[in-house]
Every structure is written in structure tokens, then in C-alpha cells.
MIDOKOL-519443 format. One record per residue (C-alpha): x, y, z. Coordinates in steps of 0.001 Angstrom, whole numbers, plus 500000, padded with zeros to 6 digits. Layout:
% residues N
R/X/Y/Z
...
END
This chain:
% residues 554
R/500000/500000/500000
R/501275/503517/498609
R/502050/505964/501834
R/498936/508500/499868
R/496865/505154/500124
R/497940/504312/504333
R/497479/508173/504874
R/493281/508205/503709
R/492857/504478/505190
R/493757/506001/508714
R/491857/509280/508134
R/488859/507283/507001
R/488972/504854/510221
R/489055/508089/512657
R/486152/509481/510607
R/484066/506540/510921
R/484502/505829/514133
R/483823/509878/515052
R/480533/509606/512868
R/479785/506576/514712
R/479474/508078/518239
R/478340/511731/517208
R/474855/511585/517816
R/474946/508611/520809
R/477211/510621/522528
R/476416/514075/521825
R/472776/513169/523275
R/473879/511355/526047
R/476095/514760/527260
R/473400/516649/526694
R/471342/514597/528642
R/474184/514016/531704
R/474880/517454/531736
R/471301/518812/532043
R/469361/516034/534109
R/466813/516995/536497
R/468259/514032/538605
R/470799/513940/541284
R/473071/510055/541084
R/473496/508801/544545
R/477032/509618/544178
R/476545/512951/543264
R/474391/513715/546374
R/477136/512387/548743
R/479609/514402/546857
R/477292/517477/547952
R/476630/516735/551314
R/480170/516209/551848
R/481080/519769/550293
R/477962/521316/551559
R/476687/522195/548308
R/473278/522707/547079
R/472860/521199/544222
R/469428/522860/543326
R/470836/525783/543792
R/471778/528161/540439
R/474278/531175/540141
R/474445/534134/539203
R/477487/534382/536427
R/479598/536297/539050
R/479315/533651/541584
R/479455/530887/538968
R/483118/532642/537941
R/484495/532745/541606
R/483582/528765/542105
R/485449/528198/539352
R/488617/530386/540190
R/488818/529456/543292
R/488502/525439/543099
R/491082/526040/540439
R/493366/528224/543102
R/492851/525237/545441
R/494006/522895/542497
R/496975/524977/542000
R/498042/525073/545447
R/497419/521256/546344
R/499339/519950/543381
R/502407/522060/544165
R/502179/521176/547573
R/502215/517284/546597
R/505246/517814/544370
R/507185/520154/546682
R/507145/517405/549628
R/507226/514090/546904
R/510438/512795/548382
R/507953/511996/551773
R/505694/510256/549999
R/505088/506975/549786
R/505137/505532/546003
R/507959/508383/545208
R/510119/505735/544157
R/513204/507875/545514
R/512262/511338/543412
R/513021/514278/545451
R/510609/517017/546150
R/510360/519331/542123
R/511626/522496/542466
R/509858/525700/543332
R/509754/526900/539808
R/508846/523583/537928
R/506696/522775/540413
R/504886/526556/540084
R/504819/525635/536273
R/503057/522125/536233
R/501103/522895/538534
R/499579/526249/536496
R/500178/523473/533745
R/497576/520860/534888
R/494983/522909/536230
R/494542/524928/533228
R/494098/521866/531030
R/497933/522585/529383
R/500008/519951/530609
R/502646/521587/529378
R/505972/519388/530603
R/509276/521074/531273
R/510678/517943/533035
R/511028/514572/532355
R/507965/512268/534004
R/509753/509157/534568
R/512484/510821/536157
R/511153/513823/538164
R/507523/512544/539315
R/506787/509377/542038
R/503972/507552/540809
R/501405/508889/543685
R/502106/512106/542494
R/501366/510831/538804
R/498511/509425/540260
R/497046/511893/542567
R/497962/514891/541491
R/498424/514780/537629
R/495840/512485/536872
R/493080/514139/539125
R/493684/517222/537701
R/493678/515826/534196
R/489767/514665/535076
R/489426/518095/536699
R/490269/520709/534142
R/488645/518727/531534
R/485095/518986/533531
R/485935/522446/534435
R/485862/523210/530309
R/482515/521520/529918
R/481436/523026/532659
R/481753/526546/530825
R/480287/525395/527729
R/477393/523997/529205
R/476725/527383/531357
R/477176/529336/527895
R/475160/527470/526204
R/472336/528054/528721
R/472650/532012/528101
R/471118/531387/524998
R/468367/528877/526104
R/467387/530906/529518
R/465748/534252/529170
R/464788/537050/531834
R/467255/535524/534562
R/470583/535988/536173
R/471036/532161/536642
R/473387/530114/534620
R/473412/527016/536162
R/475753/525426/539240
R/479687/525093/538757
R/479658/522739/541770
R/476951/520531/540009
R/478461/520946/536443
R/481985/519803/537501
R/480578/517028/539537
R/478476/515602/536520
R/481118/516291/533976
R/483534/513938/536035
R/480926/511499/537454
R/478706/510660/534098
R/481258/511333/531404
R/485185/511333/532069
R/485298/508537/534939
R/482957/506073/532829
R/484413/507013/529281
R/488132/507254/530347
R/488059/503721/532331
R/486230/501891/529085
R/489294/503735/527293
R/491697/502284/529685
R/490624/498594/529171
R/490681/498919/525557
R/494507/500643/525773
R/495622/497874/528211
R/494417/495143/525444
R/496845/496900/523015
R/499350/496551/525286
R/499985/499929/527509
R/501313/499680/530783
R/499705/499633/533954
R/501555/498571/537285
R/503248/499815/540523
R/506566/497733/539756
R/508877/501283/539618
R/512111/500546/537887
R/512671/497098/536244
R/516517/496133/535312
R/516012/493235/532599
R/519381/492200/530445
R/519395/493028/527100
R/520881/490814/523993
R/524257/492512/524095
R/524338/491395/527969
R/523737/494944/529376
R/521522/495969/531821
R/518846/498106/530971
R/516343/500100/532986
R/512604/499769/532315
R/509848/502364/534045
R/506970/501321/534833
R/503538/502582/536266
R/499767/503326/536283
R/500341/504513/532827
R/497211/503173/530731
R/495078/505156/533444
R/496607/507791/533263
R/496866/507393/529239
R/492939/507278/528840
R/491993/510630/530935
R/494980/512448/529259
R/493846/511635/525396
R/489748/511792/526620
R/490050/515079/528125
R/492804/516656/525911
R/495203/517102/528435
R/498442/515533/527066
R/500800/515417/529725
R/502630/512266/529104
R/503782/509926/532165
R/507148/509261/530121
R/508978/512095/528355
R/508347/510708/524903
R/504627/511394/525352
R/502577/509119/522640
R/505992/508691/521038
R/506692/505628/524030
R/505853/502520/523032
R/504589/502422/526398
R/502046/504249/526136
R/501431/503983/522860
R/502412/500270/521406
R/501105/500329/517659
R/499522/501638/514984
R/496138/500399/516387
R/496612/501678/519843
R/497501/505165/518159
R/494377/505209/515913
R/492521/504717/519276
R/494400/507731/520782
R/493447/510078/518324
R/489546/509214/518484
R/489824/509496/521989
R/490820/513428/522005
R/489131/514069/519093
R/486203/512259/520507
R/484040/514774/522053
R/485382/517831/521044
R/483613/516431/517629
R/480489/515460/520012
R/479485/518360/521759
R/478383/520353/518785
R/475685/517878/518835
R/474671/518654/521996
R/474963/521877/521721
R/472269/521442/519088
R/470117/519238/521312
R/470239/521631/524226
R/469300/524857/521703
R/466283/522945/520211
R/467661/523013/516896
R/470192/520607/516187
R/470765/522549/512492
R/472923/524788/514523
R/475038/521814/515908
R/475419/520490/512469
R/476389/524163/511308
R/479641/524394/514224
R/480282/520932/513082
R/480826/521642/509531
R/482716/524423/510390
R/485198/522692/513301
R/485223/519700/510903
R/486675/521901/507896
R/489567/523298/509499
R/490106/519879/510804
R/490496/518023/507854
R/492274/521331/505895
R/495133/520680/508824
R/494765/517460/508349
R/495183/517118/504837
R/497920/520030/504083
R/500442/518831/507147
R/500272/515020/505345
R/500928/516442/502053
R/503893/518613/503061
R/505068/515575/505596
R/504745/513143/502810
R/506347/515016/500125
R/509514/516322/502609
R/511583/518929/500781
R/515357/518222/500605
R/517246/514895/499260
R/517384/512948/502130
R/513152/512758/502688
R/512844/511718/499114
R/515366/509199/499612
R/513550/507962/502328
R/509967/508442/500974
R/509198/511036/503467
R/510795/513707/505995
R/510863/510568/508718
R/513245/512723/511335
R/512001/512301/514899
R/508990/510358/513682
R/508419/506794/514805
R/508936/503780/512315
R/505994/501964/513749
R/503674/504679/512831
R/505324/506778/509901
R/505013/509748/508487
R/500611/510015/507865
R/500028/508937/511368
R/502700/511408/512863
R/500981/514131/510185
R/497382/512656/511842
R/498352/512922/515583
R/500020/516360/514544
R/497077/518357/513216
R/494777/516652/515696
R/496614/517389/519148
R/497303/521234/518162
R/493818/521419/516344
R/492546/520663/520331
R/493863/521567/523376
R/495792/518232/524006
R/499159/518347/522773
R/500370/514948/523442
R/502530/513911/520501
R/503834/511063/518605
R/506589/512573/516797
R/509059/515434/517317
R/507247/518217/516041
R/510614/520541/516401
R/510959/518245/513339
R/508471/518446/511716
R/508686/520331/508350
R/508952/523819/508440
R/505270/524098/506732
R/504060/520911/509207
R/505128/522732/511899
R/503300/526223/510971
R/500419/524252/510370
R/500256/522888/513745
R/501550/526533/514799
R/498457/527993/513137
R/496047/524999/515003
R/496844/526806/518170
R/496796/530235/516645
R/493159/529749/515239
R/492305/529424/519044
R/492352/525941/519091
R/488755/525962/517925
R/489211/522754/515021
R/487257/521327/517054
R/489038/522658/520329
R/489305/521098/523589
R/487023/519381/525620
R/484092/522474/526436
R/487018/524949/525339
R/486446/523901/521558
R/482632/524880/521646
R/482697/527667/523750
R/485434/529219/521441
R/483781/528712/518652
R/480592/530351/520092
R/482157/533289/521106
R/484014/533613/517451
R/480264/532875/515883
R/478674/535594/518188
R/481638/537830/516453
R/480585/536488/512814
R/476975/537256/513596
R/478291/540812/514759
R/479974/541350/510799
R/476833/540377/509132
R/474961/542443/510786
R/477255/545260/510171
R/477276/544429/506439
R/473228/544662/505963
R/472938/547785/508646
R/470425/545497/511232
R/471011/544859/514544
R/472381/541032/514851
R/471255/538205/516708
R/472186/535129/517780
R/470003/532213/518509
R/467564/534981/519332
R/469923/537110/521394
R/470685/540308/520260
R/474220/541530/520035
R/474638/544661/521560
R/478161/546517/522602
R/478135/544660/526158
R/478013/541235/524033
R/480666/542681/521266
R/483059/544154/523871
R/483221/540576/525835
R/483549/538921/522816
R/486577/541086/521482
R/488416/541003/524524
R/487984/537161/524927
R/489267/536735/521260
R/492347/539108/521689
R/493017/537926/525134
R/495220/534677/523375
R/497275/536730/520748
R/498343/539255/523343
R/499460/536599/525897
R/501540/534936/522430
R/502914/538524/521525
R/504356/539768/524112
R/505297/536485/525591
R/507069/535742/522376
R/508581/538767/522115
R/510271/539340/524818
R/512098/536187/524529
R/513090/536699/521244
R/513635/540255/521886
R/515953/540245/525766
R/519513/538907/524366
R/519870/537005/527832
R/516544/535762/527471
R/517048/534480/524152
R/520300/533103/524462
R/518914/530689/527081
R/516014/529950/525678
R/516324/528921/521657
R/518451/526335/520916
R/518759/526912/517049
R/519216/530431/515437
R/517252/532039/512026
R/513887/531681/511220
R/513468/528146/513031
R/514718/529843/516281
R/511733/532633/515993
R/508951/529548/515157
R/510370/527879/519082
R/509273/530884/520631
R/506152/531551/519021
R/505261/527902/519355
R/505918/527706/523387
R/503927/530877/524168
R/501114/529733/521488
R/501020/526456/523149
R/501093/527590/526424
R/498706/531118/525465
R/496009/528315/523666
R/496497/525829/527139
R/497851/523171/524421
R/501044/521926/526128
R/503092/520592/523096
R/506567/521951/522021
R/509375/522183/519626
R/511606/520287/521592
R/514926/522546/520980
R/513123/524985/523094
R/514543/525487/526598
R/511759/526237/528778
R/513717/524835/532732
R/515291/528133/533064
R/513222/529495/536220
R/512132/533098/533625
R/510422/530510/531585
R/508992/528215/534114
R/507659/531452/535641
R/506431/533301/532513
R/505177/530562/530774
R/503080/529456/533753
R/501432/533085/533831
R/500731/532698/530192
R/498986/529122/530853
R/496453/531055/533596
R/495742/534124/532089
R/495504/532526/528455
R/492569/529760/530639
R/491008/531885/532929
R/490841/535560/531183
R/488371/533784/528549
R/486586/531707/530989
R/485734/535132/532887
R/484847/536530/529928
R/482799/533741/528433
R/480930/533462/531438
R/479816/537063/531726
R/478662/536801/527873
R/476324/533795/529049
R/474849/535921/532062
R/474336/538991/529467
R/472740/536150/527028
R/470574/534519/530271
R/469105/538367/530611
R/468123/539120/527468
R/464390/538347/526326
R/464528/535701/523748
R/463428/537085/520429
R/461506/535465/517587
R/463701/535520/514254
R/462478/537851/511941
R/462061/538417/508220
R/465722/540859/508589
R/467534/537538/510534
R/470447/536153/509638
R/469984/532160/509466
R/473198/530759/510936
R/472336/526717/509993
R/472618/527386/506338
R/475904/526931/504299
R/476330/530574/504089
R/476837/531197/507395
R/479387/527611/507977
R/481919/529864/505279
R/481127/532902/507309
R/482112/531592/510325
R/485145/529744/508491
R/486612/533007/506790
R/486053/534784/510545
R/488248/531952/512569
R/490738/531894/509668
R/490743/535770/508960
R/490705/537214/512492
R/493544/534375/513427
R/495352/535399/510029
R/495696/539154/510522
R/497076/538712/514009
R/499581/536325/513665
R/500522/536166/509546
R/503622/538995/510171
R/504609/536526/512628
R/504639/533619/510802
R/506218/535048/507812
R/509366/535504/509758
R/509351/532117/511354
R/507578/528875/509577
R/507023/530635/506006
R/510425/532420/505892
R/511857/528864/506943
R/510540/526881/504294
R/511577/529539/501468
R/514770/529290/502366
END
């Protein structure tokens, strides 16, 4: 089979599988997420927390629950990694840093899991276990928890109330990540991931050396980090391990798994708005830039400018042999195109078009289709903006799923939107820009040295998490700087998403009109395309002509 051939099969397999569980799955969210009914569970999870689950908020008090159980998340995993070496299950690690520990900690809880250390050699496996791994199923609920509160501005009318954090988080975890993400574990184990306590393991290899072999609850671990497009790998190598990631089958299953409902919750979006047209609509729209990443990153991987690539068939550097160039293009433009950024291949070698493609994922917002609840709110905010244009360009006043769009509704949105780019600006520049700061932190100079620094404060701006690995992100500046960028790039947007649903949530829901501007039809699916693509374009293109574009002209 041709390489062109392998490269459709797979894309066709993750496609069919995604179609498969669309609707199921979509419907079933929509209907965990907005029960009338409390599980048994769930009610001893409020009596134990004193919560009342019956009780709504107002978007103010909705915001404050969810900064401060974040805050708390923050300080309890740095806590568990500054005293490690005392724990038991710390397999003789001693206690991370002040600065690393500052950074994963801001990494985890915003949903990042951006990695400046190695895992297998700076984290015990409680930690692993208790700290990452919680907050992998935490930040993950926290994201649908916003979507799910935005998306009832536009269903409630007349009222201040937008739901309960406490009772979104706890059903986000309870009836979607814990059941999904142990089904996911069982099928990764069967493919042959890891999952154990053993530690270290010193086996003998052929040549009659001794060879040291980590172990640990990594399938787990594997299933929550791919489900709720975290990424934080528990060895170094990420997806790349074998592992964590055995074969080509095993890494299919990876990529449906974060993809999985990202590509769902349009669908219940569209359940939960009455009119499932306007799922379909965010759908089409997540689903093109999907595939356009998709499909340009495998062409450019496959075809590999320079001698050596087409003597090999394809730019193979720091890709694995077991899953080749399409897969590593696959994973690629499906880990930046959400908020996961686990990988499977070096992207610092990717080409230099491959790696402004996945560049660009991030810079779009990470809205193709986004991360889990991040992907749908983003791409509600950035259709609130589209509806905004129209309405400029045929002098009415727009609406939105029978919201109008007035300057409190325009001013939130443009603030959200230019919240990310600022954070990747000015981050970025001052690296590239303070001589001590860039001598430390690029490891290559030129045009390739400019795309590390844009891709480490995208990543960590867009709460993605990957890297070009050249990138030297352990001095403490970094650690520091790039773990502001990961909380104000999560929680600035949160804020301001949430105070768009409570300005929705007042509003009196209006009838459309004969002046209304559909937003099901195909019209509006290009609309919204050309906004995501133009908006992200005009922000970042001077950017990327310096870095990725100037790269591969040269």
C-alpha cells in the first residue's frame, strides 16, 4: 500500500469511528449534563462539600467557584510535588523544584500539561497518580462546565442564573470522564499499555547489558489524558513511548479518543438549543479546518523537501517507524487542532510548513474542534463575532440564537478573542527580543529559532502543552512566565465567556424575523470559516512570515 493510500485508510477509520458516536454521545452529554436528577454519588459528593445542588448562580458567583477550586488545584498539586520525596510511592524522586513545580502545577489545572521535566524521572507515581491524573479529570470537567453554562445564556431568558459550577463539575467527572476514560483504559491495556506499581525494572538486554525499564499506572493515566485533551505524558516521549502507545492500532485509538468529544458536543449543543441545524452548522465548520490541517500537514510531511526525505519516501526525522510519516501528520494536526498536545513525533521536526500548520492549530484558538468544552465555547464566542459582521454588512442589529448583540456582548467577545494573541505577543517577544533571554532559551538560530518561541507561548497562550523540543523552557524566567501565560491565556476567557452567558441569560429571547440572519445554512458555515481563519490570520501572519514561512523559502 502507497504511503497517499495508508494516509486516507487512517483518516477514514478516525472518521468513521467519530461519525459513529456523534449523535449517541452528543445526546447522552446533553442529557448528563442537564438532568433533572441527582446520582446517589453525586448527592454524597454534595453533602460532603455542603453544596446545594438545586441551587443556580448568578454568572459572578458561577466565575468565583470556578477560580477558586482552580486556586485550590493549584496550590494542592504544588504542595504534593514540593514534599514528593515523603511520599510513599515516590520511588526515591526528590521534592520538584519551586519553579517547575509553580509551572506544572499552572500546567495541569489549566488543562495545558505543558511538561518542562522529564515524568519518569522527576515525578513518584502517587504524584502521577494523585495529582496529575486528578487534575487531568478536573480541568477537563471544568471546560465543559463553561460550555454547558454558555450554552444556557442562549436557552434561559429574563434571569441571572446560569446554572451550578459545583453541580456541572461534579456531573462532567461522574457521568462522562470517569465512565468514558476507564472503558478507554481497558481497551489501551488490550493493546498493550502499561499499567503497574513495579517502579524501575533492570532486565538484560541481547548485548548482555543491563537496561532500565519504568513502569507505572500509565494506561490510566493514558485514557483521561487523550479523553480530556490534556496531554501530559507519564514518560517524556509522550505518545511517542511505546509504552504508552504500542502500535499503529493503539495510536488510531488515541486520536479518536481526544478528538472524541470535542467532535460530540456540537451535537449537543444542538440538542440543548432545540435546533440541532445549529450543531450540524459548528460541526461543519470545526470539521473543515480539521480536515484542511489534516490534509495540508500530510501532504507537506509526505512530500519532505530536501534529498534525504525523498530518499527515504518522506521527511521521517524524529517520527516513529511503527507509525510513519501520515500517522505522525494525523496525531500532529489533531493534538494542536485541540487543546491536548500529546505527541507522537518530534514536532521541532516536523517540516517547516508541518510545523506552521500545527503553529496555526493553536493560533486559530484551538477551535478545530478545540478542547474538551474549550472547543465549543470558542467557537461560540468567534460565531457571536461572525453574527456581529453580518449584521454590520446589511445595517440590522444582529442576533444570535435569538439574542441580540449589543456593545456589552461585542466588547466581551473582542476582549475574549484578543486575550490569546496578546498573551503569544508579548510572551514571544520578549524572549526573542531580551539577548539574555534568548540566548537561554532557543536552541537553534534564524527563522526556526523565531517559530520555538512563538510555538511555546502559542502552546502555552492556547492551554495546548506541546513543544518544539529545541526549546529550553527549565530556566526558572520561563517556568515562571510561561506558567502566567497558561492562567491568564485559561482563565481571562473563561471570565469573559461566562459574563457573555449571564448577558445572554438576561436578554428576552426574540423570535427571528424576516431581517435575521439564518446561521444553519451553508452561508453562514463559510462565514464563520473566513472569521476563525481571517481574524487568526491578521494577528499572527507577520509573525509567521518571519518564522515557519520564511523557513521553508529558504
Amino acid at each position: 500500500m502507497s504511503a497517499g493510500a495508508a494516509a486516507v485508510g487512517q483518516v477514514a477509520i478516525v472518521v468513521a469511528v467519530l461519525a459513529a458516536v456523534h449523535v449517541p454521545l452528543g445526546d447522552y452529554l446533553a442529557r448528563a449534563l442537564e438532568s433533572c436528577r441527582h446520582l446517589r454519588v453525586e448527592r454524597w459528593v454534595y453533602r460532603l462539600c455542603g453544596i446545594d445542588p438545586d441551587a443556580d448562580q448568578r454568572w459572578g458567583v458561577y466565575a468565583r467557584s470556578l477560580l477558586a477550586f482552580s486556586g485550590v488545584g493549584v496550590l494542592v498539586l504544588y504542595g504534593l510535588q514540593r514534599v514528593q520525596a515523603h511520599l510513599p510511592l515516590s520511588l526515591g524522586m526528590s521534592a520538584v523544584n519551586p519553579a517547575t513545580a509553580w509551572n506544572t502545577a499552572a500546567s495541569f489545572v489549566t488543562n495545558t500539561n505543558w511538561q518542562s521535566y522529564s515524568g519518569e524521572q522527576t515525578m513518584g507515581q502517587l504524584v502521577q497518580m494523585a495529582g496529575l491524573a486528578v487534575q487531568n479529570f478536573l480541568s477537563a470537567a471544568v471546560g465543559l462546565a463553561v460550555a454547558v453554562a454558555l450554552v444556557r445564556g442562549f436557552t434561559r431568558s429574563r434571569t441571572n442564573r446560569i446554572g451550578s459550577f459545583w453541580v456541572d463539575v461534579v456531573r462532567s467527572v461522574v457521568r462522562v470522564l470517569l465512565p468514558l476514560a476507564v472503558l478507554a483504559a481497558v481497551v489501551l491495556l488490550a493493546g498493550g499499555v502499561v499499567q503497574n506499581l513495579t517502579g524501575v525494572h533492570d532486565v538484560t538486554t541481547l548485548a548482555a547489558g543491563t537496561q532500565h525499564l519504568v513502569g507505572g499506572p500509565v494506561a490510566s493515566q493514558e485514557a483521561i489524558k487523550e479523553l480530556g485533551t490534556n496531554g501530559g505524558g507519564y514518560f517524556n516521549a509522550n505518545s511517542a513511548h511505546p509504552f504508552e502507545n504500542p502500535s499503529a492500532w493503539t495510536d488510531l485509538v488515541e486520536i479518536v479518543l481526544l478528538l472524541m468529544i470535542p467532535f460530540s458536543l456540537p451535537r449537543t449543543f444542538g440538542t440543548l438549543v432545540h435546533d440541532r441545524r445549529q450543531g450540524a452548522a459548528i460541526l461543519a465548520v470545526m470539521g473543515t479546518l480539521w480536515g484542511a490541517a489534516v490534509a495540508v500537514t500530510t501532504w507537506v510531511e509526505l512530500r519532505g523537501p530536501g534529498a534525504v526525505p525523498a530518499l527515504a519516501g518522506a521527511a521521517m526525522e524524529g517520527k516513529e517507524v511503527r507509525f510513519g510519516p501520515a500517522a505522525s501528520a494525523l496525531f500532529a494536526a489533531s493534538t494542536t487542532g485541540t487543546s491536548t498536545g500529546a505527541v507522537n513525533a518530534a514536532h521541532d521536526s516536523l517540516t517547516a510548513l508541518g510545523g506552521g500548520v500545527a503553529m496555526m492549530n493553536m493560533m486559530l484558538g484551538e477551535v478545530s474542534p478545540g478542547g474538551v468544552g474549550t472547543g465549543l465555547y470558542g467557537m461560540l464566542v468567534v460565531a457571536v463575532l461572525a453574527v456581529f459582521l453580518a449584521g454590520l454588512m446589511v445595517g440590522r442589529t444582529p442576533e444570535y440564537l435569538g439574542k441580540k448583540v449589543g456593545r456589552r456582548e461585542v466588547t466581551l467577545v473582542a476582549l475574549s478573542i484578543l486575550t490569546m494573541p496578546a498573551i503569544v505577543l508579548v510572551g514571544g517577544a520578549l524572549t526573542a527580543g531580551v539577548p539574555a533571554l534568548r540566548a537561554a532559551a532557543i536552541g537553534t538560530g534564524g527563522p526556526h529559532g523565531l517559530s520555538e518561541v512563538l510555538y511555546a507561548y502559542a502552546s502555552a497562550g492556547n492551554n495546548n502543552g506541546s513543544a518544539f523540543g529545541a526549546f529550553t523552557a527549565s530556566s526558572t524566567y520561563q517556568e515562571v512566565a510561561l506558567g502566567i501565560a497558561m492562567l491568564l491565556g485559561r482563565f481571562v476567557p473563561i471570565v469573559l465567556t461566562l459574563a457573555l452567558a449571564g448577558s445572554f441569560a438576561a436578554q428576552r429571547t426574540v423570535p427571528p424575523g424576516a431581517g435575521t440572519l439564518p446561521t444553519h445554512t451553508p452561508v453562514f458555515v463559510g462565514l464563520l470559516v473566513g472569521v476563525v481563519v481571517i481574524v487568526a490570520g491578521l494577528t499572527f501572519f507577520p509573525a509567521l512570515a518571519l518564522a515557519p514561512f520564511a523557513e521553508a523559502l529558504s
